[in-house]
C-alpha positions as CSV (number, residue, x, y, z in Angstrom):
1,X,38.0,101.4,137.1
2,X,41.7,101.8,135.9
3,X,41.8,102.2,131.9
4,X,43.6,99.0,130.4
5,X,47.7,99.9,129.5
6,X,47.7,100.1,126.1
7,X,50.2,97.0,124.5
8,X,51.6,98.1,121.2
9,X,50.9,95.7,119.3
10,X,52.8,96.7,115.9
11,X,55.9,97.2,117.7
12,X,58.9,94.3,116.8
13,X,59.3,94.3,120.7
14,X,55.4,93.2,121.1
15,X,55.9,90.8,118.2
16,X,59.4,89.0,119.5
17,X,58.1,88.9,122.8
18,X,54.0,89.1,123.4
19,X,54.7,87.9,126.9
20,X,56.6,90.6,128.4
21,X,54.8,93.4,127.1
22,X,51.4,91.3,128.5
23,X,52.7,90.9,131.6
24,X,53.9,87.7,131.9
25,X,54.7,85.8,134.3
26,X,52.5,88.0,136.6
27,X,48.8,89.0,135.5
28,X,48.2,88.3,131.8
29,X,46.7,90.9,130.0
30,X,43.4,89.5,128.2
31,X,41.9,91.7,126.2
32,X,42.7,96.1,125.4
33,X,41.2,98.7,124.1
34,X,43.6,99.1,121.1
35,X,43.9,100.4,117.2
36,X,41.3,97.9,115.8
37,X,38.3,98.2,119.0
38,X,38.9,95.6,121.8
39,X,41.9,93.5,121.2
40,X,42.0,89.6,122.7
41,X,45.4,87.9,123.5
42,X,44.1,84.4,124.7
43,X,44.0,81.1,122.6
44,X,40.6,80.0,123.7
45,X,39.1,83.6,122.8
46,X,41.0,83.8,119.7
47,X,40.2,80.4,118.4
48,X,36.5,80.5,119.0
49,X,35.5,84.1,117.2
50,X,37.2,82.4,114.0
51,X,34.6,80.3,114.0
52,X,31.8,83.3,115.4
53,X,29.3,83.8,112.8
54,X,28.7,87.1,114.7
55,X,31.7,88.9,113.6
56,X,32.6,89.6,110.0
57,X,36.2,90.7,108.8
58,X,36.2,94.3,107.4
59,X,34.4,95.2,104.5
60,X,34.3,97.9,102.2
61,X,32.2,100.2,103.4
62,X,34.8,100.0,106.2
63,X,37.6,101.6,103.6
64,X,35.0,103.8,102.2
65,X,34.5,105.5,105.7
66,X,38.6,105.9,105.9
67,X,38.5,107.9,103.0
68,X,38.4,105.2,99.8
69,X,37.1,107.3,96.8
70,X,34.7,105.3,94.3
71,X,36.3,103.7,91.7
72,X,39.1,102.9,93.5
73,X,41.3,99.8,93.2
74,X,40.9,99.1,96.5
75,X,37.5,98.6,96.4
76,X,37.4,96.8,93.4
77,X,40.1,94.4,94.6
78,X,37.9,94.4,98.5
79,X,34.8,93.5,96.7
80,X,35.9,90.9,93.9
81,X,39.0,89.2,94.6
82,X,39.7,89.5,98.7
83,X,38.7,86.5,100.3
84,X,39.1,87.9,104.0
85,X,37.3,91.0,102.8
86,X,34.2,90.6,100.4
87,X,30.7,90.0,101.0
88,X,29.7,86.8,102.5
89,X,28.1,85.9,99.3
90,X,30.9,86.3,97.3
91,X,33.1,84.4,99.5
92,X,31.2,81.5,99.7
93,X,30.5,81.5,96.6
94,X,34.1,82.6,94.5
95,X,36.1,80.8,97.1
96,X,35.6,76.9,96.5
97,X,36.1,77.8,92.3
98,X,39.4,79.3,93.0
99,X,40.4,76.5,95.8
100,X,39.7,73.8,93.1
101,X,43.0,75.0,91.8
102,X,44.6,74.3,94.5
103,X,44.6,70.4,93.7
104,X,47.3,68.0,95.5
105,X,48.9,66.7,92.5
106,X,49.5,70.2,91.6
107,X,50.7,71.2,94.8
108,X,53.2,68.1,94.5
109,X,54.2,69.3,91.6
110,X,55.3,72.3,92.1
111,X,57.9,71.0,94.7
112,X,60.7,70.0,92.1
113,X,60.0,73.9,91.2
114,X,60.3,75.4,94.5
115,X,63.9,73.2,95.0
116,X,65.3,74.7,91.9
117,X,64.4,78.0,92.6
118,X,65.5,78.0,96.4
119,X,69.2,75.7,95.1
120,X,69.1,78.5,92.1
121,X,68.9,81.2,94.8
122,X,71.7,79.8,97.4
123,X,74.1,79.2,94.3
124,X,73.6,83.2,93.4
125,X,74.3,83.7,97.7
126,X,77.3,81.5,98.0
127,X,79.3,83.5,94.6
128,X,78.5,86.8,96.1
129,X,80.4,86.1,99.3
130,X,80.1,85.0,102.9
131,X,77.1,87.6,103.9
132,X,73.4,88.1,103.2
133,X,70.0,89.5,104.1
134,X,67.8,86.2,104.1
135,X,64.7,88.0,102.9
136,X,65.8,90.5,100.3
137,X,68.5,88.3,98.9
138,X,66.5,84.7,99.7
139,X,62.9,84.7,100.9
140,X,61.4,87.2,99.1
141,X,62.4,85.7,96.2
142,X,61.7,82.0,96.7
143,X,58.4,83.4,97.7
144,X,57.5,85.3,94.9
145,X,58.3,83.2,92.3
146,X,56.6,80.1,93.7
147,X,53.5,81.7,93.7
148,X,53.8,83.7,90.8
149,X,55.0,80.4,88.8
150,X,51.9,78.6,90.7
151,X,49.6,80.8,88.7
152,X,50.9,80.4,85.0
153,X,52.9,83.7,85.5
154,X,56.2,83.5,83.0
155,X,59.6,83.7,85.1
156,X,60.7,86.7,83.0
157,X,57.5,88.6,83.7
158,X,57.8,88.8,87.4
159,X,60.2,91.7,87.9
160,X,57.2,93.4,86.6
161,X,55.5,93.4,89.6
162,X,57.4,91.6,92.4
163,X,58.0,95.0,94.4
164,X,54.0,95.6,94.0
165,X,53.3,92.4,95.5
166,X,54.7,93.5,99.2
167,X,52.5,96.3,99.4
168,X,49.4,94.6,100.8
169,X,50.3,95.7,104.1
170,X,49.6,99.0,103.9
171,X,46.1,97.3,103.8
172,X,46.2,96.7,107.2
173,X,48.1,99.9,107.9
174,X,47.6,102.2,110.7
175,X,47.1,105.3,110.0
176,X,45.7,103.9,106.4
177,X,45.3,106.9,104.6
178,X,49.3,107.7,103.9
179,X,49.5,104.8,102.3
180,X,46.0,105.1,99.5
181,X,48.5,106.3,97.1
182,X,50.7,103.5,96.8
183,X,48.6,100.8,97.6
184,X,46.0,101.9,94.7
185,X,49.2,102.2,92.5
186,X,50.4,98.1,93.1
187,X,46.6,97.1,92.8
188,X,46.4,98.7,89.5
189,X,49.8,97.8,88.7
190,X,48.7,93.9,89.3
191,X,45.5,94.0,87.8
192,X,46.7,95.4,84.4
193,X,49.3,92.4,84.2
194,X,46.9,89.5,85.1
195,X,44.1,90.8,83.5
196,X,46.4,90.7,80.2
197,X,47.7,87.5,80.9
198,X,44.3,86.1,81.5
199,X,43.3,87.3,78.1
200,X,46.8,85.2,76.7
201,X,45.3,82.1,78.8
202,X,41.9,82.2,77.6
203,X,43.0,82.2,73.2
204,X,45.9,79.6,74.3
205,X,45.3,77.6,77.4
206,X,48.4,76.2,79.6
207,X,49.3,73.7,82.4
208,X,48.8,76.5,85.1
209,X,46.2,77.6,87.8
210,X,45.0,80.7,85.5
211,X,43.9,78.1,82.8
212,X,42.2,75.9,85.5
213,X,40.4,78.7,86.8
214,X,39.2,80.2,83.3
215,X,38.0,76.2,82.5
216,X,36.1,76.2,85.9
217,X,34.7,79.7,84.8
218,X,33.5,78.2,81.6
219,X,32.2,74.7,82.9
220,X,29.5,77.2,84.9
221,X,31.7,78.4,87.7
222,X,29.8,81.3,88.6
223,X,32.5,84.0,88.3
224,X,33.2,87.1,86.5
225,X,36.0,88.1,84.6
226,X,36.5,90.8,87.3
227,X,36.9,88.2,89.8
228,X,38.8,86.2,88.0
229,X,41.1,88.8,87.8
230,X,41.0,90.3,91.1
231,X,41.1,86.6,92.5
232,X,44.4,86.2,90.8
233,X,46.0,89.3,91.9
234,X,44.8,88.2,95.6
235,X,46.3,85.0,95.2
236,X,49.8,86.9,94.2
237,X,49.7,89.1,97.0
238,X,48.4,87.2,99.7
239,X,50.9,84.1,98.7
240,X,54.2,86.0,98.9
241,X,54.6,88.7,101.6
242,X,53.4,86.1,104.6
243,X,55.5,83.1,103.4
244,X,58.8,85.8,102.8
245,X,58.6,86.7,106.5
246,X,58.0,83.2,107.4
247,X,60.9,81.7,105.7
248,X,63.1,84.0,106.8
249,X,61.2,83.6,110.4
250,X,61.9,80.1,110.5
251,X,65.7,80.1,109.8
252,X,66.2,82.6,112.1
253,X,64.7,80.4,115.1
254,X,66.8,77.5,114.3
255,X,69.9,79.9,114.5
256,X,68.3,81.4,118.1
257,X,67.7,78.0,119.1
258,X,70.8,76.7,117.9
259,X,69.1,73.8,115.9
260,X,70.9,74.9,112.0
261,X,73.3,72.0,112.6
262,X,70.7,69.7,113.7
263,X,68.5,70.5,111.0
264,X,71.2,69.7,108.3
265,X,71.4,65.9,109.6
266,X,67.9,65.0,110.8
267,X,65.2,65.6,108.0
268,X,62.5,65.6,110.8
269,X,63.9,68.8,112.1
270,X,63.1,71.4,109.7
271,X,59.4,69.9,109.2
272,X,58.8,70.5,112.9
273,X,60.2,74.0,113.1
274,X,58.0,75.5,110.5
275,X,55.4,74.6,112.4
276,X,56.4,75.5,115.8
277,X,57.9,79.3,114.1
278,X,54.3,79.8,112.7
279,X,53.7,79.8,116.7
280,X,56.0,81.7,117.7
281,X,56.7,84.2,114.8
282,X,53.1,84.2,113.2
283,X,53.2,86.6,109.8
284,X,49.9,87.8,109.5
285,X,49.8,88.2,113.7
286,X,46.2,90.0,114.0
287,X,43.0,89.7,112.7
288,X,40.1,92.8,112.7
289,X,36.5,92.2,113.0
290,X,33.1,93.8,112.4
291,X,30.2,92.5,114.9
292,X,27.4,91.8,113.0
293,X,25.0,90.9,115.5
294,X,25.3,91.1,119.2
295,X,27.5,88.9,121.8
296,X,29.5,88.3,124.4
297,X,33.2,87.9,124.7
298,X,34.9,87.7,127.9
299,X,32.3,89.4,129.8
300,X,32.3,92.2,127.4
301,X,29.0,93.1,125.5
302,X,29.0,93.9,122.3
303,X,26.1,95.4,119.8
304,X,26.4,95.2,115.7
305,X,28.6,97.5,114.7
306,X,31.2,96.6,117.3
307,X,34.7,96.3,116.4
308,X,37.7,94.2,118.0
309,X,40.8,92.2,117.0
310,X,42.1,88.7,117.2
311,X,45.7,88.8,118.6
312,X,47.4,85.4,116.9
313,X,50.8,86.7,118.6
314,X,49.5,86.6,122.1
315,X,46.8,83.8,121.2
316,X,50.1,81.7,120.2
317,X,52.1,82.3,123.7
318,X,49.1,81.5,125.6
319,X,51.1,79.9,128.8
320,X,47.7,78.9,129.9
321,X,47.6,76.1,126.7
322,X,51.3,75.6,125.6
323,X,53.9,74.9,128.4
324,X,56.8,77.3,128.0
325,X,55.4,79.2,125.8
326,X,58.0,81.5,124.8
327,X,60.3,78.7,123.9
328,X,61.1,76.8,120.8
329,X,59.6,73.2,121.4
330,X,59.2,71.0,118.5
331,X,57.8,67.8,120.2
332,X,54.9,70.0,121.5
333,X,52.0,67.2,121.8
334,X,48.8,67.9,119.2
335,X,47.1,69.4,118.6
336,X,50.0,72.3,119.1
337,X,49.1,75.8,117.5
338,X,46.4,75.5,114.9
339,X,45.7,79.1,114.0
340,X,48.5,79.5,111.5
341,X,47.1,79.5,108.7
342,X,43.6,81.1,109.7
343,X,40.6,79.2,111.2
344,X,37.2,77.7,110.0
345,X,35.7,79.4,107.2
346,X,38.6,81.6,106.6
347,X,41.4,79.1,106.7
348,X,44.2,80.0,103.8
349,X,43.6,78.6,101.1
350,X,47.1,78.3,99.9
351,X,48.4,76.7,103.1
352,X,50.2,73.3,101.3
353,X,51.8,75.7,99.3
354,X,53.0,78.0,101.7
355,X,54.1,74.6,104.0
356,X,55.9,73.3,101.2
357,X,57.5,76.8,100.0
358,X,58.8,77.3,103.7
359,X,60.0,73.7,104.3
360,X,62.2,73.6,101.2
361,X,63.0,76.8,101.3
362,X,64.6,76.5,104.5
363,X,65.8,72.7,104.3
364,X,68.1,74.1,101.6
365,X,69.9,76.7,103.4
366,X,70.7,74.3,105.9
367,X,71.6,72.1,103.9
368,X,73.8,74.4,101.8
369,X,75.1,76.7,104.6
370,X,77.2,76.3,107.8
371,X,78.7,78.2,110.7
372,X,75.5,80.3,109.9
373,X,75.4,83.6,112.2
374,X,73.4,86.4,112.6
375,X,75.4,89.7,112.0
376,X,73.6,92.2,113.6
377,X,69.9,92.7,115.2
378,X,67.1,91.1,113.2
379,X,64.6,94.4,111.5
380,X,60.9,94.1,111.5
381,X,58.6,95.5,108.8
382,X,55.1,95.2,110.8
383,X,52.0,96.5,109.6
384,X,48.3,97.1,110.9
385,X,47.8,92.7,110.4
386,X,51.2,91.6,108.7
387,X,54.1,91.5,109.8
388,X,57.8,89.9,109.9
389,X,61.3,90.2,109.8
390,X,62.6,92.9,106.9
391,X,66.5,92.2,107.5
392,X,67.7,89.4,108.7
393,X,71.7,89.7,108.0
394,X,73.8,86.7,108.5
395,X,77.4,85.5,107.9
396,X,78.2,82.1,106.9
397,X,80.7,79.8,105.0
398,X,79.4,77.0,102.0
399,X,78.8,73.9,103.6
400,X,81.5,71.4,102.1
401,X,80.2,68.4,100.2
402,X,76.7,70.3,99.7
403,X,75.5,71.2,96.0
């Protein structure tokens, strides 16, 4: 029997366009032996392990056996603070504490914060010229300090460890051990901060998630100081380097599908786009798992210990359930792509954030900018499970009557 061609899946080819490197419009490929075990591209596949009490992200004891000393970050941040990681115990049990935080009127009210920051942002573009990198002078900022002011983090402490914050995807990095160094140095970085800050919040309690979560804590929450801390610091990671790329991976889909004009008159535009770029441009774009006890998939039997990988970019240009798959549709009829923001038990918790960071985010460059092009070839940064567009240079002239 042939050996399945190897797709590269952390290439910015594979990640632009899944479909041609599949095989499309020909045989699909369904599943490879890749970097993670045996990967699957299909929705239906993809969609149902989510939900697979059988397989279990990476723990670890997976990190330990790539060479994670004892005592390191890593592990300390794996075991107490990464939802996607940590023991099934923990999870279900630190998880629904740190998601009552996540409140609606909180998340509403953090909108007239996210405007000024975004408005604050395309004010600093538009005096520096008529060029800009959307990410490093735009999303990665709006980004950043949404989530960072989400938590109770002061404006003029996050310079302090805003470059830190991108470095959770040498988690997912392949090779990993390169990057141990650097990742162990913005873990440790992180934690110092928010454990001192939690310290501040605890004497003097303040309007902010880190107070809500120290209250919960101390009404009988069942949660340590160390994964308070570590909770925190996952919070700040995991709520800025996905929502950069997909900010930037949004505005970039209106220019290819030439919908910035559009977008700037009909409010309903923008809205539907965010949705349909999580399909096609999905940040964190593949999910490894541990089989914990023995299945099926696909005709393919596996026996605990087992390892594979959810594809979300090929799951999300399935042509089998969404028509023209490779095209931007924004009437696509529901329930359209649901994986964006994870599945079942693992769903992000942060999602109304993130939706509400990426919509406004985006709504005010369009709003603010016109004859919007890109200059030159859009740059990936793609790790082992994250990844998105790095540069994304445009040219463009203030939009007159905007402010």
């Amino acid at each position: 029997m042939a050996k399945t061609p190897a797709v590269d899946v952390q290439s910015q080819d594979y990640l632009e366009n899944p479909n041609a490197a599949l095989g499309c419009p020909h045989a699909r490929l369904a599943h490879q032996e890749g970097i993670s075990g045996t990967e699957y591209f299909r929705y239906e596949t993809v969609r149902s392990l989510f939900r697979d009490d059988r397989v279990r992200p990476k723990t670890a004891d997976v990190y330990r056996q790539m060479g994670v000393q004892e005592g390191s970050p890593i592990l300390e941040f794996l075991e107490n603070g990464n939802f996607n990681m940590m023991s099934q115990e923990g999870h279900d049990r630190i998880r629904p504490l740190v998601l009552k935080g996540f409140r609606p009127v909180r998340i509403k009210d953090a909108e007239p914060l996210i405007q000024s920051i975004a408005t604050d942002l395309v004010d600093g573009i538009l005096e520096r010229g008529t060029t800009a990198n959307l990410v490093h002078d735009y999303s990665h900022h709006v980004s950043v300090r949404t989530i960072s002011n989400f938590v109770g983090v002061p404006p003029e402490d996050v310079h302090r460890f805003e470059d830190a914050t991108v470095e959770l995807i040498l988690l997912g990095a392949i090779p990993f051990e390169p990057g141990i160094p650097r990742l162990e140095q913005a873990l440790r970085q992180i934690f110092d901060y928010v454990n001192s800050l939690v310290d501040q919040r605890r004497a003097a309690p303040a309007d902010d998630f880190i107070s809500d979560l120290i209250a919960i804590q101390a009404e009988g929450g069942k949660l340590s100081q160390t994964e308070l801390v570590w909770s925190i610091v996952f919070l700040l990671l995991a709520g800025h380097d996905t929502t950069r790329a997909q900010i930037a991976s949004t505005a970039r889909m209106l220019l290819d599908a030439g919908l910035w004009e559009a977008a700037s008159t009909d409010p309903t535009v923008v809205p539907r786009a965010v949705k349909e770029a999580l399909r096609l441009y999905p940040a964190a774009h593949r999910f490894p798992r541990i089989v914990i006890d023995e299945l099926d998939i696909e005709g393919m039997h596996f026996e605990p210990g087992g390892r594979i990988a959810m594809n979300l970019t090929g799951a999300a240009r399935d042509p089998e359930v969404f028509e023209n798959p490779d095209q931007v549709d924004l009437d696509r009829p529901a329930p359209g792509w649901d994986l964006g923001f994870g599945f079942g038990g693992h769903h992000c918790i942060g999602w109304a954030l993130a939706t509400a960071e990426i919509t406004i985010g985006v709504q005010t460059l369009v709003d603010r900018l016109t004859d919007v092009e890109l200059a030159e070839k859009v740059i990936y940064k793609v790790g082992g499970t994250i990844g998105g567009p790095e540069y994304v240079n445009v040219t463009f002239r203030a939009r007159e009557g905007a402010s």
